[in-house]
C-alpha positions in Angstrom: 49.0 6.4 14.6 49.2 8.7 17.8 47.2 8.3 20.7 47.3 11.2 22.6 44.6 12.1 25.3 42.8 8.9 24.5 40.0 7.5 26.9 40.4 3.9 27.8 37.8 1.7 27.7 38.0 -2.0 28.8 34.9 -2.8 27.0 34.7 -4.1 23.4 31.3 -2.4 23.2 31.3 1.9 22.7 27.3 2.5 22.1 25.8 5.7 21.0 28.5 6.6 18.3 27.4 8.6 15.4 28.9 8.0 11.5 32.6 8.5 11.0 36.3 7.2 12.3 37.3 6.3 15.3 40.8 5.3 16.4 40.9 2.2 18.8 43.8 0.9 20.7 44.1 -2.8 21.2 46.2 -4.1 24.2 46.5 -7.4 25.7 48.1 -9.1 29.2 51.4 -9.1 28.0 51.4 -5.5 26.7 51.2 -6.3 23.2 49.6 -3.8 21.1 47.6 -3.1 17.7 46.7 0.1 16.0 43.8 0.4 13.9 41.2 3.2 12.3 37.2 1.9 12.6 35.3 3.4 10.2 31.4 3.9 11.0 29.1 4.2 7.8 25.6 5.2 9.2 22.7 3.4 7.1 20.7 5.1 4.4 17.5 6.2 5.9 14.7 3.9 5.5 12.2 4.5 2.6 9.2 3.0 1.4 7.6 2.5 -2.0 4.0 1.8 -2.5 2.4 0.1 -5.7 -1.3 0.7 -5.2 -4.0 -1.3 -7.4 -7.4 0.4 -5.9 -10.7 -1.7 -5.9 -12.8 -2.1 -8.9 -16.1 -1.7 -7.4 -17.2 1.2 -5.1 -17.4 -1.2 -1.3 -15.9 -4.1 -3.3 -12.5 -5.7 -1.4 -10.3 -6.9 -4.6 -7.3 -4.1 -4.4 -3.9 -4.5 -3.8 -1.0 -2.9 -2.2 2.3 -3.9 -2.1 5.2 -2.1 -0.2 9.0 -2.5 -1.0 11.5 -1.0 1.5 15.0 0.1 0.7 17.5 1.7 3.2 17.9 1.0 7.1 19.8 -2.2 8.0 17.3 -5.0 6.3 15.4 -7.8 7.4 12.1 -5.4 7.4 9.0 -5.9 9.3 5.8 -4.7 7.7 3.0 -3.7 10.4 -0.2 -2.1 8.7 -3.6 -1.5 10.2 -6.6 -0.7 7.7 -9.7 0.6 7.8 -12.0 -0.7 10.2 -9.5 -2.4 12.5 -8.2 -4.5 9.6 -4.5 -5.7 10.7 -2.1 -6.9 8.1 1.8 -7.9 8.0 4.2 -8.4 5.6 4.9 -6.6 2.5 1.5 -7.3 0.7 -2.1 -6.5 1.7 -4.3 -8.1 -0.6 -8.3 -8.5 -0.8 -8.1 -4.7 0.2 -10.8 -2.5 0.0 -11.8 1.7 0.4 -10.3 3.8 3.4 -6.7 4.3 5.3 -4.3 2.3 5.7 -1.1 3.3 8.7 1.8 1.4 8.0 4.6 0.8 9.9 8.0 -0.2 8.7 11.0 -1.5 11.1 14.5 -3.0 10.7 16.6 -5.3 12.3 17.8 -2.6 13.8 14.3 -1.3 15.1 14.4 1.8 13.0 10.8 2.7 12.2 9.5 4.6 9.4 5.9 5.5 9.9 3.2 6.2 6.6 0.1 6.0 5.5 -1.8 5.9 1.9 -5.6 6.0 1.0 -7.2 3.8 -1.3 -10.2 4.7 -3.0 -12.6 3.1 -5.3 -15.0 4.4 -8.0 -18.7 6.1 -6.6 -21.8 3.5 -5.9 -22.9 2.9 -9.5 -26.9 4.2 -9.6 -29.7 3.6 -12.1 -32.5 5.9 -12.7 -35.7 4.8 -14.6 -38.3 7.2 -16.1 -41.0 5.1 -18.3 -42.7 7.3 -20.6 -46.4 5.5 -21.5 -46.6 5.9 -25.4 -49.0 4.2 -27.7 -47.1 3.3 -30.6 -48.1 0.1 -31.8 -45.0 -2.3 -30.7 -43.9 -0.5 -28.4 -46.8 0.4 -25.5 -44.3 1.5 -22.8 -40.6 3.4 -23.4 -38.5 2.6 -20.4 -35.4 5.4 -19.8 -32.9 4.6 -17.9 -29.7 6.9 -17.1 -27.0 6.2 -15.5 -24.2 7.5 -13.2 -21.1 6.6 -10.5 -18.8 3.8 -11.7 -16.2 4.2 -13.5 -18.5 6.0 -17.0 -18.6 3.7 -19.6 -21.9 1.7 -19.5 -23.1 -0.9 -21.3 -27.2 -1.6 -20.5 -28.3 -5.2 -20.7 -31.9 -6.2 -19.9 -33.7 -9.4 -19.3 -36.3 -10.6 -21.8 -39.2 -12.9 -20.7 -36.9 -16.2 -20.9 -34.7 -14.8 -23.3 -30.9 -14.2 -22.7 -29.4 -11.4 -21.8 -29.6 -8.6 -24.4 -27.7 -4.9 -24.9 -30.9 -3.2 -25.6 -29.5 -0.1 -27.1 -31.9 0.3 -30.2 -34.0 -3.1 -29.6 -37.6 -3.7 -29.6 -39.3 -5.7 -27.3 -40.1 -9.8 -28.3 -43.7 -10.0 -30.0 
């Protein structure tokens, strides 16, 4: 190996270098010498995957969301902050609820990738009731009640006197 117009350095450190070789020149007291090649590989650029389980129920606070880095240099740092002022660390955020979440994702080396991902949950689940007054003989009032928000699928269960629980779809009242 030939160094020609090489600038010394006396310091072991040489900060600021970008990805590829570099020659380096090793001399001690005595004028002994070694000749080596330094190879720089620059680290793959941070990333960030998100596995999202949104909450159930529209203002409810049981979704998930779990981050997994790749890239950068390791040893990750998770910094997140959620919707109204909520803070989290680490690589989980549980017991999460509606809105935005910033996160912020560092290595050891103090790379920082910056995202951010939304949550949302189904619409406030609302009940409308009409009552038609009839005069059939069982049945002196015909309650109708629709539906809408949620997530669709419905199931109507009403409250009998002392009586359980019952899906009234096609019932009668008790006599």
């Amino acid at each position: 190996m030939v160094f020609e117009n090489v600038e010394e350095k006396s310091s072991p450190v040489l900060a600021g270098l970008s990805e590829g070789t570099y020659p380096l020149l090793l001399k001690d007291n005595n004028g002994c010498r070694l000749a080596d090649t330094i190879f720089l590989a620059a680290p793959e650029k941070l990333s960030l995957k998100k596995n999202v389980l949104e909450p159930l129920c529209f203002d409810s606070f049981d979704g998930q969301i779990k981050l997994e880095a790749g890239g950068g240099s390791g040893d990750y740092e998770f910094v997140w902050l959620g919707p109204e002022g909520m803070v989290f660390s680490g690589s989980r955020a549980e017991n999460a609820g509606r809105g935005r979440y910033d996160i912020e994702l560092r290595d050891k080396l103090g790379c920082l990738l910056t995202d951010s991902l939304f949550l949302d949950s189904p619409s406030l689940l609302q009940v409308d009731l009409s009552i038609e007054n009839t005069v059939k003989e069982f049945i002196p009032f015909s309650p109708l009640v629709s539906a809408s928000g949620g997530t669709g699928l419905y199931t109507f269960l009403w409250y009998l006197g002392d009586s359980l629980f019952h899906d009234c779809t096609n019932c009668l009242p008790p006599k």
